[in-house]
N, C-alpha and C positions, 0 to 999 in steps of 0.2 A: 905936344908929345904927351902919350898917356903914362899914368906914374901907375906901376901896376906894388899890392904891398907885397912886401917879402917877410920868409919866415928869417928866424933868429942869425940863420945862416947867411943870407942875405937873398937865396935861391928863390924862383918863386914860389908860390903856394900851391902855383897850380899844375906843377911836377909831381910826378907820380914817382913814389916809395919803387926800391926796387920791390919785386914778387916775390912773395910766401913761395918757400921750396914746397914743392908735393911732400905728404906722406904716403907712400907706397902701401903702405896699405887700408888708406883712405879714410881714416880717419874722421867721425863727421863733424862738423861747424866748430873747424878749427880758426882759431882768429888769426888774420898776420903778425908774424912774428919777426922782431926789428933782430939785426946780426947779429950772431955768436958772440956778447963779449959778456967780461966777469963783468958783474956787477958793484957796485960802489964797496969798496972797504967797510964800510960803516954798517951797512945792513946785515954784512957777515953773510950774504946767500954766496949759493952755490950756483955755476953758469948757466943759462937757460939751456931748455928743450934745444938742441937742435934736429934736421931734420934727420929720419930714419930712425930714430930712437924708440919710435911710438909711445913717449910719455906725455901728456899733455902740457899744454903750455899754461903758464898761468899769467894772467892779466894785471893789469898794475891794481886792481882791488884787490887781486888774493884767491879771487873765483875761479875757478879751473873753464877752460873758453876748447869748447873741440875742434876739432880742426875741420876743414872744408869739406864741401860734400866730393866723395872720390867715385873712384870706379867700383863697379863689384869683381870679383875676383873672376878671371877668363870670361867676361862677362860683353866686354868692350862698353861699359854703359856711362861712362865717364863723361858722354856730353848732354846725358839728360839730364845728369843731376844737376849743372847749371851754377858753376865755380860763381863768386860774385865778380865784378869787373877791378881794377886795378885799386890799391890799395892807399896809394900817395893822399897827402895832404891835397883838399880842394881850395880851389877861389876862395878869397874871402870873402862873407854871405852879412846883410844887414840883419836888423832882428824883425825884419817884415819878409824873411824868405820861409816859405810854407816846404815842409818835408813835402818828398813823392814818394806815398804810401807801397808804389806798385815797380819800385827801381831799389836797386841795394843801394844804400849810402855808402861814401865814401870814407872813409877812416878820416877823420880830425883829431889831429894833433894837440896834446893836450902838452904846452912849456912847461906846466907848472909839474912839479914831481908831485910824488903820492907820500902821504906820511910812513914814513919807515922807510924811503929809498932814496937813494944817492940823489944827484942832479943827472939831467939829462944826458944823456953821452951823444959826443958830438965825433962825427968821421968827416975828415975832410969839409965840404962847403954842403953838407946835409945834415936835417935833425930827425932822427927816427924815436918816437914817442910813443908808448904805450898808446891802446886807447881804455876811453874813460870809460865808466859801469856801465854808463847807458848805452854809449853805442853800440859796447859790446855786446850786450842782450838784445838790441836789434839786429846787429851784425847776424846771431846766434839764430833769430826769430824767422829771419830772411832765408837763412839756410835752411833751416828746418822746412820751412814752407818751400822749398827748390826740390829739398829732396825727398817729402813726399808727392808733388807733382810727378815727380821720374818714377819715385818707385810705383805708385797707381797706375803711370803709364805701361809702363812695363807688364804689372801684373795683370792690366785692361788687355795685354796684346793675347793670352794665353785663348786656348779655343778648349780643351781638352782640360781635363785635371790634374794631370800630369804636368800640363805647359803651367798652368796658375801655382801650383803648390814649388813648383821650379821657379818663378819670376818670383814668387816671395821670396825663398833664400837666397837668388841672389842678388838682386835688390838691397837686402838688407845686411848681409856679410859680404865684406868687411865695412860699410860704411856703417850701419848703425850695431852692429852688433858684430862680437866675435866667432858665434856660435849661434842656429837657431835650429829647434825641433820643430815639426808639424804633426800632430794628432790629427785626424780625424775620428768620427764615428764608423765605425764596423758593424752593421753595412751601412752605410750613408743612407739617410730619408729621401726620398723623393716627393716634391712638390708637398699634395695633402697630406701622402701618407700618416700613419701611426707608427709605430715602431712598438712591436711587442716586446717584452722582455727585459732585462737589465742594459742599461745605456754603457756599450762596449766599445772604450778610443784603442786606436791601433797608430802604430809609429810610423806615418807615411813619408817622412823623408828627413834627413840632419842634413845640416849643409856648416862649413865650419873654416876658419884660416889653415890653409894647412901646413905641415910640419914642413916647414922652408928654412932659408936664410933671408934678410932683409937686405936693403941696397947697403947699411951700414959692413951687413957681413956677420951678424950676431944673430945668434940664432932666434927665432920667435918663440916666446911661451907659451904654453898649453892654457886653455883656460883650467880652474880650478877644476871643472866637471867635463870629465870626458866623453864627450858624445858621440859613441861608436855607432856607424849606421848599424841596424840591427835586423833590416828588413822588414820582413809583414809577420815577424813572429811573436816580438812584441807586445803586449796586448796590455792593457788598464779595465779593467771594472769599475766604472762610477759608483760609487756604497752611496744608495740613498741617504742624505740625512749628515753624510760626511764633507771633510773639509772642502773638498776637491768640488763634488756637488756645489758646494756654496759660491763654490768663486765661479764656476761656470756660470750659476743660475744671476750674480751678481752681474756677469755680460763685461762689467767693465776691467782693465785691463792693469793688474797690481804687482805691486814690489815684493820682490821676496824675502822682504823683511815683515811683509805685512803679518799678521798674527795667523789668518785665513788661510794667505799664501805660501808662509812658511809650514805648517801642517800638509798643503794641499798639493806640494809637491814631489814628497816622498813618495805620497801615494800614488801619484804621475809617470815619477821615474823609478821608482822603486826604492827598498830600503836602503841597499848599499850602492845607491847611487850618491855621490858628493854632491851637496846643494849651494849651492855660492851664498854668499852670507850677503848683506846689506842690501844695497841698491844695485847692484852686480847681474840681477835677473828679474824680467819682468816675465810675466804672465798672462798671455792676453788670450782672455775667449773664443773661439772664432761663431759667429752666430750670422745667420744666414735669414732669411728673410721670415720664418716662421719659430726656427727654435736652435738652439746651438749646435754647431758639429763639426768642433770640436778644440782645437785651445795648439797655441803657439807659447813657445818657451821662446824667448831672447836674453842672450847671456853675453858679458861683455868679461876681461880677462881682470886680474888684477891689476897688472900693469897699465890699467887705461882708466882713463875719468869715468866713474859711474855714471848711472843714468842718474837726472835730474825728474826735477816734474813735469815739464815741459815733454819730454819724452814719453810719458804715457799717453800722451795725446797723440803724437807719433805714432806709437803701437796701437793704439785705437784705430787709427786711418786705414795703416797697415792690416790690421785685421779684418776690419769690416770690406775694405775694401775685396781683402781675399775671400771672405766668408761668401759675399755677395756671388761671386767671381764663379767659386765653388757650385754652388746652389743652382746657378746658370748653366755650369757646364754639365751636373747631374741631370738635371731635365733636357738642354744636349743630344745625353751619352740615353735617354731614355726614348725620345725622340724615333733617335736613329735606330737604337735598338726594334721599336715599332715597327719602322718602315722598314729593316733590315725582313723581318719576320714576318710583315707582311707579304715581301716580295715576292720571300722562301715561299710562304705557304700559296701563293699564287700561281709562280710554275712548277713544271712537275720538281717532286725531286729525283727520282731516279726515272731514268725512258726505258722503257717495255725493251724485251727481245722478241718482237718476233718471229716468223720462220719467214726465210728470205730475204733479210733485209737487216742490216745492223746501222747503226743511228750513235750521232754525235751531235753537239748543242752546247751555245753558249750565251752566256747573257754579261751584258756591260751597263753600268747603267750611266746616265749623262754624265755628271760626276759627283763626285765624293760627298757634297753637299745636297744630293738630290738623287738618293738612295734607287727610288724609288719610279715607275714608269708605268705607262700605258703596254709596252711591248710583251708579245706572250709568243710561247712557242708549244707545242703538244704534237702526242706520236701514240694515238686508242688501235689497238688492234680490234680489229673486226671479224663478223665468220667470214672461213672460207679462208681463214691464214692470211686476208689482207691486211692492209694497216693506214691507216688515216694521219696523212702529215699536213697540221695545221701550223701559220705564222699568221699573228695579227699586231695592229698598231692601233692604240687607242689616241686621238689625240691628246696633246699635253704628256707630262711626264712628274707628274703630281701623287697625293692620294688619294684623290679622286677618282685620277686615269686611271689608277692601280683598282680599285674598289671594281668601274665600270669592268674594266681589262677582267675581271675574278668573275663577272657577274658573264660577260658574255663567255668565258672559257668553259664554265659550266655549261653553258646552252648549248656550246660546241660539243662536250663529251654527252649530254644528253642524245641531241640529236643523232651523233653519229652513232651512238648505242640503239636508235630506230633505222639505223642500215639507210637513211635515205642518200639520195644521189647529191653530190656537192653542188650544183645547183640550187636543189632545197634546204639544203644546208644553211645556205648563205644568205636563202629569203625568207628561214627564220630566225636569222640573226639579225637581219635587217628589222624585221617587225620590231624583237626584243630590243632593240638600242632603240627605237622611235616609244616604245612603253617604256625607257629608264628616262627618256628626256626630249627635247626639243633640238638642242645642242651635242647631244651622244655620239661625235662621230669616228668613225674606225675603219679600218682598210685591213680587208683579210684575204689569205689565199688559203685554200681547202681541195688538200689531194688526196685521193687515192690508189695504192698500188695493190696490185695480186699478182703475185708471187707467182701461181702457177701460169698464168697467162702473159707474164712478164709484158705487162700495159698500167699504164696509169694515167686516172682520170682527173684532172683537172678546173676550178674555178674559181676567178679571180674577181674580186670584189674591191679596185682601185687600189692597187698593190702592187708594188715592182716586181717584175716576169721575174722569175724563177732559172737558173743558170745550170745546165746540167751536162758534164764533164765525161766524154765519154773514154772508153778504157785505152783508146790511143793516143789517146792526151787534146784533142779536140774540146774545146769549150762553145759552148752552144744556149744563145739566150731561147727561150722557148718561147714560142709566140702565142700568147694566149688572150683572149680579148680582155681589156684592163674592167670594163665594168664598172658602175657608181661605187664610189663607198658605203658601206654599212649606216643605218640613219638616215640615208637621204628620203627613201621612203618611196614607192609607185614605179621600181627600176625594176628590169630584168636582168637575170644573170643565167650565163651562157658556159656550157661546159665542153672541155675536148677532151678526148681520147689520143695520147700518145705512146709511143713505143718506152719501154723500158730498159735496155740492154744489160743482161748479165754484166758487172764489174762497172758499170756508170752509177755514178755518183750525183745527185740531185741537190743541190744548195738552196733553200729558202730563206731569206731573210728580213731585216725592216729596212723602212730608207734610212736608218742614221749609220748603214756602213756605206750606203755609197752617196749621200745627200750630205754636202755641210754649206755653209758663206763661203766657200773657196770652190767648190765645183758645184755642177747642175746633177740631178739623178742619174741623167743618160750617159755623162763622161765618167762618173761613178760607178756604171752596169759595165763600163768599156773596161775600167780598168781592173774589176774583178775578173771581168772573162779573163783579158791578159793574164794577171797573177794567176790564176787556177791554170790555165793551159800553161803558164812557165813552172809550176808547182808541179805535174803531171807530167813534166818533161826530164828532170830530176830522177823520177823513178823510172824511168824507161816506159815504150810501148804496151807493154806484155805484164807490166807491172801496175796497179794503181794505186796512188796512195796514201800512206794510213792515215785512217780516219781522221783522229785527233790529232795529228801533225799540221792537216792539212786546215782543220777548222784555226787554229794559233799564227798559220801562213796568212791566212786570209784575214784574219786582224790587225799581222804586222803592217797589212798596208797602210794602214791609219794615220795620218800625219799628227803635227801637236794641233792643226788648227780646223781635225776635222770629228771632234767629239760635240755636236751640238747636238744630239738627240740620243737616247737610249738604243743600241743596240741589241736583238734578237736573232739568233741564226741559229739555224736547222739545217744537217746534212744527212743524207739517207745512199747508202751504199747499197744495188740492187744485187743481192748474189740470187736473186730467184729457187723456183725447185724443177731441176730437169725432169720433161716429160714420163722420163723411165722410171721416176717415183712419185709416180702419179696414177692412183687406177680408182675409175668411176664408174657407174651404173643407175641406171634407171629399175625400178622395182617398182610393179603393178600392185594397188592396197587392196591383196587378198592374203589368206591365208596361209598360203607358198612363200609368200615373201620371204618371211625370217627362216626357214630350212636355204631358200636360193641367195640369200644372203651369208651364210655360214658358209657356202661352199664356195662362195665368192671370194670370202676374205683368204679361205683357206687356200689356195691356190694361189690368192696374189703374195701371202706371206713364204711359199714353199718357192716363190719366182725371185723373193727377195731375201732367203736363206733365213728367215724368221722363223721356222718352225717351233723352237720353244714357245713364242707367244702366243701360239695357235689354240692351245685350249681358252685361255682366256677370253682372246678377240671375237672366240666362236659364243661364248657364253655373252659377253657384253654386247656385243652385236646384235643378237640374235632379242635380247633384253628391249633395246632399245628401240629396233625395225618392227618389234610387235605393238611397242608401245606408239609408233608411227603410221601404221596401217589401220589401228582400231579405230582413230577419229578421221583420217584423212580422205579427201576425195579426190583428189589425183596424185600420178607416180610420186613413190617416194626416192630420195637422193641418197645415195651412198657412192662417199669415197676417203679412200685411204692415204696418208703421205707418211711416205719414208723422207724423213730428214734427222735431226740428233736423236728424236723420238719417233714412235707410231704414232701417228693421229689420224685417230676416223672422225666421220662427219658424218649425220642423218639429216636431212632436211625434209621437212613439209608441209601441206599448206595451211597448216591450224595453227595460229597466234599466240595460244594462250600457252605459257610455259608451264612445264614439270617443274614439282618442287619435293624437295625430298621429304616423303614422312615414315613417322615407327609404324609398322602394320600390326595388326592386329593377331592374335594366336588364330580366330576363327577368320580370317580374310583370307580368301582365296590368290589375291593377289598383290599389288602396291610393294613387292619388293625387289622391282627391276631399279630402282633406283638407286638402294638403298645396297644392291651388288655393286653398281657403278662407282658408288662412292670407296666404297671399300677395295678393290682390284687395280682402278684406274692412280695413275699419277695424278690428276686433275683432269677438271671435267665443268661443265657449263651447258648455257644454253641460253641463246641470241634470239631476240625477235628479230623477223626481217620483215622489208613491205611484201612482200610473200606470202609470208609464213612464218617458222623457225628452224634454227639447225639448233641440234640437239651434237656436242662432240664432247670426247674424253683423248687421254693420249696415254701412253704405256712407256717404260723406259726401255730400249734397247738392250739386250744382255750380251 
């Protein structure tokens, strides 16, 4: 039979004390504390701590011992701070047992009293005993080191600066502190930057106990110094040379009694701010990986054990660890910033009106952490009141993609500004992705519509068909030949010609609306046509509808597990221009021209009740068709469209553009331009592989 020893009681050793009650408001490395009773007659003290009191306890040395690591306040974080394990008297141990530097020890009962206290106090068949200096200062060492691992954790979990400057306060209120400021610099540094001008902290968050009742039922104390949030209005000037200066530039983290600290906080919190006296408030720097920015206050109540020295180390951790944190997420929030303003600057920001046709567009990108995409969409008007609707897909979703994506989108509005056919369009866009790289690859479609001839022409360069909704609610994929991708290099591309119907609706977009790991492209093309034909159902036959209702329908389909790729979509609404406002002509390049051209317009404007604009149109007209005849060598083009404005059009076969100049007092001529500019609402002039249209427009009155 094994003899196991027992303590005084006769109990064994290796019974565990009952448990230290919580302090509620978690008080840190508080030591266990043995039952409520008076103490000895003879020492004359008054009864201990109990709990809810938030007074500290004190130790059989006299030391004031904090209590455990708690939770932070609405915080729920009470089990990273990592309470130690049970408290009771352990096994008896030989003098060859080695401490485990990386486990809390267990409280050892110390029989012998302390000089100046009573004997032991005994309940029942147990001995509850102080413990002795040492343990307690490991006890102490052990919590400390628990509850900066939580609080770093916590403050590691932040993404944003917002989330970091939050996980410091509460982290640290109520377990190490009652009260904590956060400074930063105004405006925060970025990475190398310099920072010109006087070093300016701004008040970015107080966080504090607040004005409760305890479990006891007594009300809680304010700290000495009231820390009203005060917002971003706040503001500190660093004075070169002064106290405040000095404890920043020192980095490390000091008492407010300190000589430095005590100067350097008035000037922090201002003059009729109250500054807690002794060891009550620390000061810790925050400094980031190149230079500081900007300093934490930690403030603890009267009513509670001050900070030791041990504690500044604490607040060291605490800081760097935040400063660190900080610095990260500024570079971050700059980051994104980048690719945010890349993206912008990449697609358009606002889409043209042209005549005929009105246009809606949306972009999504993969997500939140990857701003940024290969996907582009554009809508260039062309002569002739057409309009070129382009979607492409770079691969990836990078900024790289993005860079290519910028690099081919220009090529696309170049090209389509030389009027060529979407076929060539597409084979020079293919060369250009084969001259940015070997790997450059892309999938685009490139359409065009005209408005007066209500057709548009189509080519598709390995890209998902195109889906186009006609006005009695009919959804319809378009059959266009799909074509290599962009980059493959030695491919042809192949263009069609289809019908456009007044009040049909045109959808173009990438594969990351209908392509995820949950479906294939083609159940993805299926189930957009469905959604658009039930969307178009809603509005009735006779109705089609609006625009941007419709573009936000079309994204609802989205499930949560089908955002793997950046989405781009384009929708184009054909309301066309009816025949009846439409009048064209062919003009022989003689000298007749511009008189049979004035009489031309004149008549089609008295057909369309326009007679006021008739002086003008006869003047400009007439400006223009002469300036089209003198170099040209076959029929010149004139026509007119009544839509919100007048717009005429000259075309013909000479390439080289008009450009406006001041004419001379002794020139006989060069000021047909220089009318146009002045008369007309706007006005331009287009190469084509032709030729050029020369066109202005007038505002209706």
């Amino acid at each position: 039979m094994t003899e196991h020893p027992t303590s005084q009681e006769g109990r064994p050793s290796g019974a565990a004390s009952p448990p230290a009650p919580a302090d509620p408001r978690g008080a840190l490395l508080r030591t266990p504390k043995p039952p409520q009773q008076p103490r000895s007659p003879e020492t004359g003290a008054g009864p201990l701590a109990g709990p809810g009191t938030g007074l500290p306890v004190q130790g059989r040395s006299g030391d004031p011992a904090h209590g455990a690591t708690g939770a932070c306040s609405g915080t729920g974080q009470g089990a990273d701070t990592g309470t130690g394990p049970g408290t009771g008297p352990e096994h008896a141990q030989s003098s060859r047992a080695e401490p485990d530097p990386h486990r809390t020890r267990p409280v050892v009962p110390d029989p012998t009293p302390a000089p100046g206290e009573g004997p032991v106090a005994h309940t029942g068949t147990s001995t509850v005993a102080p413990l002795s200096a040492g343990a307690a200062a490991m006890r102490r060492d052990g919590d400390r080191l628990r509850f900066v691992g939580a609080a770093t954790r916590r403050i590691a979990r932040g993404m944003d600066l917002d989330e970091i400057v939050m996980g410091l306060c509460r982290a640290t209120v109520p377990t190490f502190a009652d009260a904590i400021l956060v400074y930063l610099r105004d405006p925060l540094p970025v990475g190398d930057e310099r920072p010109t001008g006087p070093v300016v902290l701004r008040l970015r968050r107080t966080d504090r106990i607040p004005e409760d009742r305890d479990t006891e039922g007594g009300p809680l104390p304010m700290p000495q110094m009231d820390p009203e949030v005060t917002g971003t209005t706040e503001l500190c000037t660093v004075r070169p040379g002064g106290a405040l200066a000095e404890v920043l530039r020192g980095v490390r983290p000091v008492f407010a009694d300190a000589p430095t600290a005590h100067a350097a906080l008035p000037e922090l919190l201002g003059a009729f701010r109250t500054v807690p006296e002794g060891r009550r408030a620390i000061l810790a720097p925050l400094r980031g990986r190149r230079r500081v920015i900007g300093a934490a206050i930690f403030l603890r109540r009267a009513d509670r054990t001050a900070f030791e020295g041990d504690d500044l180390l604490v607040a060291a951790q605490l800081a760097t660890h935040s400063a660190l944190g900080i610095d990260k997420a500024v570079l971050y929030g700059r980051e994104a910033y980048i690719a945010d303003e890349l993206q912008r600057t990449m697609l358009p920001e606002t889409l043209p009106r042209p005549t005929g046709v009105r246009l809606a567009s949306r972009y999504l990108p993969a997500a939140e952490t990857a701003r940024v995409g290969g996907d582009w969409y554009d809508a260039i008007p062309l002569p002739g009141s057409r309009v070129a609707l382009v979607v492409g897909d770079v691969m990836g979703h990078s900024m790289t993609s993005a860079a290519i994506m910028g690099q081919l989108r220009t090529t696309a509005q170049t090209l389509a500004g030389l009027d060529l056919p979407p076929q060539e369009v597409l084979h020079h866009l293919d060369e250009q992705a084969q001259r940015l790289g070997t790997d450059r690859m892309a999938t685009c479609l490139y359409a065009v519509y005209d408005p007066v001839s209500h057709r548009i022409t189509i080519a598709n360069a390995g890209h998902p068909p195109p889906v186009l909704l006609h006005l009695g609610g009919r959804a319809e994929v378009l059959r266009v030949p799909p074509g290599a991708p962009i980059g493959v290099g030695g491919v042809d591309f192949e263009a069609v010609e289809l019908d456009a119907p007044a009040g049909a609706t045109l959808l173009l977009y990438t594969d990351g609306l209908v392509e995820s790991r949950l479906r294939d492209v083609w159940a993805g093309i299926e189930q957009l046509r469905e959604r658009l034909a039930a969307t178009a159902r809603l509005t009735g036959a006779d109705h089609p509808p609006p625009l941007e209702a419709l573009c936000d329908d079309v994204l609802d389909m989205l499930g949560p597990g089908d955002r793997d790729d950046d989405i781009a979509l384009l929708a184009a609404r054909f309301d066309g221009i009816a025949p009846s406002d439409v009048a064209y002509w062919f003009l022989e390049p003689e000298d007749a021209a511009p008189g049979r051209a004035r009489r031309l317009a004149r008549s089609a404007l008295a057909r369309w009740d326009l007679e006021d604009l008739t002086d003008s149109v006869e003047l400009l007209v007439s400006e223009v068709v002469t300036n089209a005849v003198r170099y040209a060598s076959r029929p010149v083009t004139l026509r007119l469209l009544r839509t919100d404005v007048l717009r005429c059009e000259v075309g013909d076969d000479v390439p080289q553009l008009p450009r406006l100049r001041q004419a001379r007092a002794t020139d006989e001529g060069g000021r047909g331009l220089y009318l146009v500019n002045k008369l007309a609402r706007r006005w331009g002039a287009t190469r084509l592989s032709t030729g050029k249209v020369v066109w202005f427009e007038l505002n209706r009155n």
